[in-house]
C-alpha positions as CSV (number, residue, x, y, z in Angstrom):
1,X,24.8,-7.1,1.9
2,X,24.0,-7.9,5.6
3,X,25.3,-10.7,7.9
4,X,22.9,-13.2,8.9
5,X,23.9,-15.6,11.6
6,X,22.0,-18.8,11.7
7,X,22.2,-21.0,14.7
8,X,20.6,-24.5,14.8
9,X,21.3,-27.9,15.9
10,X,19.1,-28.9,13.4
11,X,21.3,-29.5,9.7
12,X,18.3,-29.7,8.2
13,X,17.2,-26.5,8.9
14,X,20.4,-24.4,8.8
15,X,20.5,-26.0,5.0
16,X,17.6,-24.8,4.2
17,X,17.6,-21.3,5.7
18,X,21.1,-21.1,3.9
19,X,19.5,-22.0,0.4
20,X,16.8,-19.2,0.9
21,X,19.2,-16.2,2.3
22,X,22.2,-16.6,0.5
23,X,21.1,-14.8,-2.6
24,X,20.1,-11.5,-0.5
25,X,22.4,-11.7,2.5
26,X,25.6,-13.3,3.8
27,X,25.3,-16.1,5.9
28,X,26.9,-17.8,8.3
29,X,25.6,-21.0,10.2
30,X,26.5,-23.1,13.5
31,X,25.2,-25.9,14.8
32,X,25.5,-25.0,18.2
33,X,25.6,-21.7,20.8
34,X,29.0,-22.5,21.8
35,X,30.0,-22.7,18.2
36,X,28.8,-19.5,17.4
37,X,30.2,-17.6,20.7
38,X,33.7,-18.8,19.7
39,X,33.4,-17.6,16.0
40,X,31.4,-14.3,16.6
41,X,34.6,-11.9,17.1
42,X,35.7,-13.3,13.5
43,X,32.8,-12.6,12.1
44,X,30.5,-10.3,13.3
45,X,26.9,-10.9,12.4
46,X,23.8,-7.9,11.9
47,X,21.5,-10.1,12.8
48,X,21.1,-13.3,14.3
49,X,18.5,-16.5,13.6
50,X,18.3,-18.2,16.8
51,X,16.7,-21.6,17.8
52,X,15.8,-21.7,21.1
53,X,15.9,-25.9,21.9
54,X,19.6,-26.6,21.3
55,X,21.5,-28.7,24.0
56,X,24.3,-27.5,26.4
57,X,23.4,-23.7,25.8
58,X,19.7,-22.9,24.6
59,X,18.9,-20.0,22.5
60,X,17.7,-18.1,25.7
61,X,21.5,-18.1,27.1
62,X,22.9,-17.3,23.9
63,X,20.5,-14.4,23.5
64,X,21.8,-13.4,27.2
65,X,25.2,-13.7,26.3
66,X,25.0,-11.5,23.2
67,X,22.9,-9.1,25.0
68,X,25.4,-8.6,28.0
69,X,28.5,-8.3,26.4
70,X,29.3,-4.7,25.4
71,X,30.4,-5.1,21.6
72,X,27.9,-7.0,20.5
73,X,24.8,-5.9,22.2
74,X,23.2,-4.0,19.9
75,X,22.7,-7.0,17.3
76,X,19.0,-8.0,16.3
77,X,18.0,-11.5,17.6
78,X,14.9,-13.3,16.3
79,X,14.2,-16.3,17.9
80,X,13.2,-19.3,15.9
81,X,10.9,-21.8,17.5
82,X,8.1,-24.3,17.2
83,X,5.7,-23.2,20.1
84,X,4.2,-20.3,19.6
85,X,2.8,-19.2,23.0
86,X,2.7,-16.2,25.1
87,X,5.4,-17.8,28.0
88,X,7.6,-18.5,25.0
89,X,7.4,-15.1,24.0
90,X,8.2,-13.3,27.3
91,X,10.9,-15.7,27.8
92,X,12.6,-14.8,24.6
93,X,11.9,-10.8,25.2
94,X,13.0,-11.2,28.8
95,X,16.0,-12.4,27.8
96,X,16.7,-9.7,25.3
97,X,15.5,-11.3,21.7
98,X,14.7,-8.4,19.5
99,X,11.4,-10.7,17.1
100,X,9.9,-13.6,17.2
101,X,9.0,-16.7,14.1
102,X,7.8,-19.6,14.6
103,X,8.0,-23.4,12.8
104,X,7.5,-24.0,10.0
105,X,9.0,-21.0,8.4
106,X,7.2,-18.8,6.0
107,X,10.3,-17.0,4.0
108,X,8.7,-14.3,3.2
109,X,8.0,-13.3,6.7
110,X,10.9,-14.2,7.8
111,X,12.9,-11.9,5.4
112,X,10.9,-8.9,6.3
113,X,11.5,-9.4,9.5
114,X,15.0,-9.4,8.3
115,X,14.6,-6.3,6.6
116,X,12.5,-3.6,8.8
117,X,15.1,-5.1,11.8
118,X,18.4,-4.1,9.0
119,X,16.6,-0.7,8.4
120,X,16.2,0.0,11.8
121,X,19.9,-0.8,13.0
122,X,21.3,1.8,10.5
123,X,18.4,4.3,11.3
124,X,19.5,3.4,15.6
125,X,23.1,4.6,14.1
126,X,21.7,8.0,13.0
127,X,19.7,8.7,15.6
128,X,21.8,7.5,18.8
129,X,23.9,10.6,18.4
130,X,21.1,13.2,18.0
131,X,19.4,11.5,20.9
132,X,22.3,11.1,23.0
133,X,22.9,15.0,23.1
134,X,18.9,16.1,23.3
135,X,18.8,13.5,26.8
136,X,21.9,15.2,27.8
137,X,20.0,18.8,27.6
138,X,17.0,17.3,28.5
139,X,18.5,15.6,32.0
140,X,20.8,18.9,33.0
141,X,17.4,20.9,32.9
142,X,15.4,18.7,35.1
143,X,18.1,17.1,37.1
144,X,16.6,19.8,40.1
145,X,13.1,18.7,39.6
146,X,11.5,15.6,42.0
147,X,9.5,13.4,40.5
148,X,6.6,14.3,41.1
149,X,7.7,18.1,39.1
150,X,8.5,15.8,36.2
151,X,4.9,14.6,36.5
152,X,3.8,18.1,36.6
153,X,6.1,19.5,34.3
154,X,4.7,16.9,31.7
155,X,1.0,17.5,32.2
156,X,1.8,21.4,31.5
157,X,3.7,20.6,28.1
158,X,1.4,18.0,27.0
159,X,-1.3,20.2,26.7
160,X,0.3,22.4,24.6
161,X,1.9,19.4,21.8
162,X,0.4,20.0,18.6
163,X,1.3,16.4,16.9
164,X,2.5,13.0,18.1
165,X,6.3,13.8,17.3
166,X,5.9,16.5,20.0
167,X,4.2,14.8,22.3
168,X,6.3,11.4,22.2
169,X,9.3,13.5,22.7
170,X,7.7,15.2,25.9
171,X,6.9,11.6,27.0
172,X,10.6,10.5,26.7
173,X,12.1,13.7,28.2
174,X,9.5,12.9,31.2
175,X,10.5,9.1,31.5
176,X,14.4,9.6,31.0
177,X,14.5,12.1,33.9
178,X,12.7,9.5,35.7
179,X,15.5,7.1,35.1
180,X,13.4,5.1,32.8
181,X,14.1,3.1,29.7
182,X,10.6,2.5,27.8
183,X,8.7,1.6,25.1
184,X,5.4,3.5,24.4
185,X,2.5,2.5,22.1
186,X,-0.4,4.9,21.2
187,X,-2.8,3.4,19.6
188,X,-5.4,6.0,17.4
189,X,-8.6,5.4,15.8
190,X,-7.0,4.8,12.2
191,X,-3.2,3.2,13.4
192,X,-0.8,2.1,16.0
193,X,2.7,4.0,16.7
194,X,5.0,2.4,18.5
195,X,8.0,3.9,19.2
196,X,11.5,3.7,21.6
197,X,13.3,7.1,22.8
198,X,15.8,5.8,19.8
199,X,13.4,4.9,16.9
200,X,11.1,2.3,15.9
201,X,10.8,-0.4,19.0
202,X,10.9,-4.0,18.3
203,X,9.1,-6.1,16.4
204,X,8.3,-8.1,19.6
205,X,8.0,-5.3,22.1
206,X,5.0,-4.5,19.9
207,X,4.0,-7.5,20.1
208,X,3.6,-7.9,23.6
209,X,2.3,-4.5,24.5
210,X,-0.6,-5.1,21.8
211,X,-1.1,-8.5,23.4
212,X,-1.1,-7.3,27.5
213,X,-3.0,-3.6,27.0
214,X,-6.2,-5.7,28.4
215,X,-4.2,-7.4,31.4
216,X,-4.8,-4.7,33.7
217,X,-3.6,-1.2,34.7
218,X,0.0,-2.8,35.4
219,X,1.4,-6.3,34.4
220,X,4.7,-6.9,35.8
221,X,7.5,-9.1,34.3
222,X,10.4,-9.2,36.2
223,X,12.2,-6.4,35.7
224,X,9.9,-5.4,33.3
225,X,6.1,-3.5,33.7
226,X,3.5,-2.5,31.3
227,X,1.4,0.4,32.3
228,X,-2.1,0.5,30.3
229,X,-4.6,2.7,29.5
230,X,-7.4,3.2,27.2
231,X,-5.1,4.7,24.0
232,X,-1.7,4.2,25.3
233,X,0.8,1.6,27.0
234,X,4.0,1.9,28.3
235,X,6.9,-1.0,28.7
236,X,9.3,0.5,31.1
237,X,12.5,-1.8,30.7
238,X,14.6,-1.1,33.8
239,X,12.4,-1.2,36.3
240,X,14.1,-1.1,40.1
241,X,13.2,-4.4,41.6
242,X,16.2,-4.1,44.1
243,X,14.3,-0.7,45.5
244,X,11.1,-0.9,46.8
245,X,11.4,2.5,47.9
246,X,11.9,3.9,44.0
247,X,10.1,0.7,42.7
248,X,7.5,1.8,44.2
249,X,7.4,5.7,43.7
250,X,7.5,5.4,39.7
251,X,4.6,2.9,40.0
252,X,2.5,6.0,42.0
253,X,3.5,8.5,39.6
254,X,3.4,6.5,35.8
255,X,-0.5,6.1,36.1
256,X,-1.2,10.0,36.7
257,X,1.5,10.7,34.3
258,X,0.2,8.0,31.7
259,X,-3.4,9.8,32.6
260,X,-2.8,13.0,30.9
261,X,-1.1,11.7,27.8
262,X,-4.3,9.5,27.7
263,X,-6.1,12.5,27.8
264,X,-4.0,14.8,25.6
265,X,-4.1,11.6,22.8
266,X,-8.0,11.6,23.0
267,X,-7.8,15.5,22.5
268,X,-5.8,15.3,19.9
269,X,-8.0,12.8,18.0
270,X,-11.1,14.8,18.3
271,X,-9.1,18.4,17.4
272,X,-7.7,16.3,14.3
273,X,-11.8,14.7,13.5
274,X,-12.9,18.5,14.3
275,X,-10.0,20.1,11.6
276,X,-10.6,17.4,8.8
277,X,-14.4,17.9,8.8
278,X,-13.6,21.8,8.4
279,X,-11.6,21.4,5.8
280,X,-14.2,18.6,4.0
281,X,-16.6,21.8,4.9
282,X,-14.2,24.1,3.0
283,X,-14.0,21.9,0.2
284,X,-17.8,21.6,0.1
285,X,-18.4,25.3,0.3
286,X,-16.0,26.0,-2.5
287,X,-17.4,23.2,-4.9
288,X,-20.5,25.2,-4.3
289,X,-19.4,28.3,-4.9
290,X,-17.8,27.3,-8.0
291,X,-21.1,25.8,-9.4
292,X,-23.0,29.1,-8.6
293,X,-20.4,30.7,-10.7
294,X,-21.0,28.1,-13.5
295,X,-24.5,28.3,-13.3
296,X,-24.2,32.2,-13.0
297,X,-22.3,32.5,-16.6
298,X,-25.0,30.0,-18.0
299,X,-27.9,32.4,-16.9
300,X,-26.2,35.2,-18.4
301,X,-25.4,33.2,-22.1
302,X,-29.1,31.9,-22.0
303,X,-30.3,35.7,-21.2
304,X,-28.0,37.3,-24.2
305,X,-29.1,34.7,-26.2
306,X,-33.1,34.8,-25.5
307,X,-32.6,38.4,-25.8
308,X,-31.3,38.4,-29.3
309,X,-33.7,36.1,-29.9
310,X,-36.7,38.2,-29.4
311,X,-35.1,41.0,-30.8
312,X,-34.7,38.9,-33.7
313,X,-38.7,38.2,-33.4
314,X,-39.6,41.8,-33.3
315,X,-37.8,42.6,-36.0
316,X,-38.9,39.5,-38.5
317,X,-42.9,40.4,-36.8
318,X,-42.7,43.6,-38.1
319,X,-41.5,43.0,-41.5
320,X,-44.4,40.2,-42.0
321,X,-46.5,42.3,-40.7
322,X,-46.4,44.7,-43.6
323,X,-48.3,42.0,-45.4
324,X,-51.0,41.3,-43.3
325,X,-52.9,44.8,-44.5
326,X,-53.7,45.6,-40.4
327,X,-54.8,48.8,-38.8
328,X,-51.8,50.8,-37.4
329,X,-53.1,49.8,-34.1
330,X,-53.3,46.7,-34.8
331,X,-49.3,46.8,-36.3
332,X,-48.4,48.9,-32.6
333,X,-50.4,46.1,-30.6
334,X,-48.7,43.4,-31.6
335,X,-45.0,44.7,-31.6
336,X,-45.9,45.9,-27.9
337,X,-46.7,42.4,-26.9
338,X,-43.4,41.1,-28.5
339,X,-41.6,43.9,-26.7
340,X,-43.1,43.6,-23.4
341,X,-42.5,39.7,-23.3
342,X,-39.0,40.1,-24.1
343,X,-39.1,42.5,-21.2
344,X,-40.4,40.2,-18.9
345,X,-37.6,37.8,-20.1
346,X,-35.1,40.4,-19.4
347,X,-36.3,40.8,-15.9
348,X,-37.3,37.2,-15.0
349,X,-33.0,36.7,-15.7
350,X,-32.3,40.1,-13.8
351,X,-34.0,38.3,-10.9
352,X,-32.3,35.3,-11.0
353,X,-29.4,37.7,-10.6
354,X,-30.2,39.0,-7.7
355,X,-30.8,35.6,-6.4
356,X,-26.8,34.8,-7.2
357,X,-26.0,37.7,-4.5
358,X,-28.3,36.3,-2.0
359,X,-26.4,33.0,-2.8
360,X,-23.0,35.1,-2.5
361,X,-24.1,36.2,0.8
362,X,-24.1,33.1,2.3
363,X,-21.6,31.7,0.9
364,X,-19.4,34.7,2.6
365,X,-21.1,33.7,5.8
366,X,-20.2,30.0,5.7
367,X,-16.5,30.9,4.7
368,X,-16.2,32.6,7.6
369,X,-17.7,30.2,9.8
370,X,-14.9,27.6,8.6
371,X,-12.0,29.8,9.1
């Protein structure tokens, strides 16, 4: 059962967020930041509700607080608050809040929130350690490259990624040896990925990076920029405001860089439009071809069977016949006529045969066309 640490000045509030959570999670509320600092090390929350209007130390400084010190860094914060506006919002990112809910709380919401930020602290756990020793390869092999090779080196690998997975992890290895900590979001015809060199980003870093892609090519927020292009953003988190020099360098070399994985993402879209209408193709040609076969074996029962039956007409002719009292001639004429239209039946279906290869024939040639 998780922790859930609810802080409020408001009674009222904490009561009532209490009454909802307790039956899924553990809570544990304070009526005040300080309150909370003092009693964190006792009991250590996974995640924490936090108002941001509370007096003597806001939710902003709390967040700051938690987000600084080394033990308890990594906890989920989602801000609680009645304004719901874009300042509000950078504020509480800025200051390292992990989501975002405003007043009046809708509970379900807020407990999903809850849960995709639970599932993703346990999936940060599993991943930190893989991550940790791919960076660690990835950093010794370009640690002799300049930036501008990263840039280069990325563009050449792009090209080649088959899927996102391989293409997001090119992206990181290019931004870590940059010194960069980012968030990326690609955004496709059909859905959104956004994604941390860890995992899933946050709730809120989504947020904003769907909310600024239209601000312009960069949008800067103290430490933090957003580079945008047509499919993709990036939110690089550590950016050197204290060195112009480096500052800015990686703002020269993101937009090229951020170029080609614009480019690569739009290829990738139309190679993935190009393979799914091959296959629909595929699976068109084959319905085809099965229907051929279908109508194929009907021709050939209706041929048997119209065969038989004029056999069965000659035969039944020629015994009535007997009692008509005609001339021999007469007799041969008729069964000659009989015979020569079941002939003609035989051959019209014999035709319709070779009409089934012809079919055949192309068939082969579209199959191959597909392939």
């Amino acid at each position: 059962m998780g922790k859930i640490a609810v802080v409020d000045d408001e009674q009222t509030g904490t009561v009532i967020l209490d009454e909802y959570l307790r039956k899924d999670y553990e809570i544990f509320t304070y009526d005040s930041g300080k309150s909370f600092i003092s009693d964190i090390s006792q009991n250590v929350p996974d995640i924490i509700l936090l108002d941001i209007a509370m007096p003597e130390m806001n939710g902003y400084e709390v967040c700051k607080w938690v987000k600084n010190h080394d033990l308890y860094s990594g906890i989920p914060i989602i801000f609680v608050s009645a304004k719901d506006m874009l300042d509000e919002r950078l504020k509480g990112y800025e200051s390292g809040g992990d989501d975002f809910i405003t007043k009046p709380l809708v509970f379900e919401e807020l407990k999903k929130k809850i849960d995709v930020l639970l599932a993703g602290v346990e999936e940060y756990k599993s991943l930190k350690s893989d991550y940790e020793s791919a960076f660690n390869t990835a950093m010794q092999a370009m640690s002799s490259a300049g930036e501008l090779g990263v840039v280069m080196g990325f563009l050449d690998k792009v090209i080649l990624c088959k899927n996102y997975d391989e293409f997001v992890n090119e992206l990181f290895v290019a931004t870590e040896s940059l010194g960069l900590n980012c968030t990326v979001q690609i955004r496709l015809y059909d859905d959104e990925i956004n994604l941390t060199h860890d995992g899933q980003s946050r709730p809120l870093e989504a947020e904003l990076l769907s909310r600024i892609k239209n601000k312009g090519r960069f949008f800067d927020a103290g430490s933090r920029t957003f580079v945008n292009f047509e499919r993709i953003s990036l939110l690089v988190k550590n950016m050197p405001i204290d060195e112009p020099d480096r500052y800015g360098r990686i703002k020269d070399n993101l937009p090229p860089l951020l170029n080609g994985a614009n480019a690569r993402i739009c290829a990738m879209e139309i190679e993935r439009d190009i393979e799914n209408k091959r296959l629909a193709m595929r699976r068109a040609i084959e319905d085809t071809h099965s229907a051929i076969e279908e109508a194929n074996e009907e021709v050939m029962r209706l041929k048997e069977e119209n065969n038989r039956t004029m056999e069965d007409l000659i035969k039944e002719m020629d015994a009535e016949l007997m009692f008509f009292d005609l001339l021999p001639e007469k007799e041969a004429q008729m069964h000659n006529l009989l015979e020569n239209s079941r002939k003609h039946v035989v051959e019209s279906y014999d035709k319709g045969m070779e009409l089934e290869k012809i079919f055949d024939d192309i068939l082969k040639q579209l199959f191959e066309a597909v392939d």
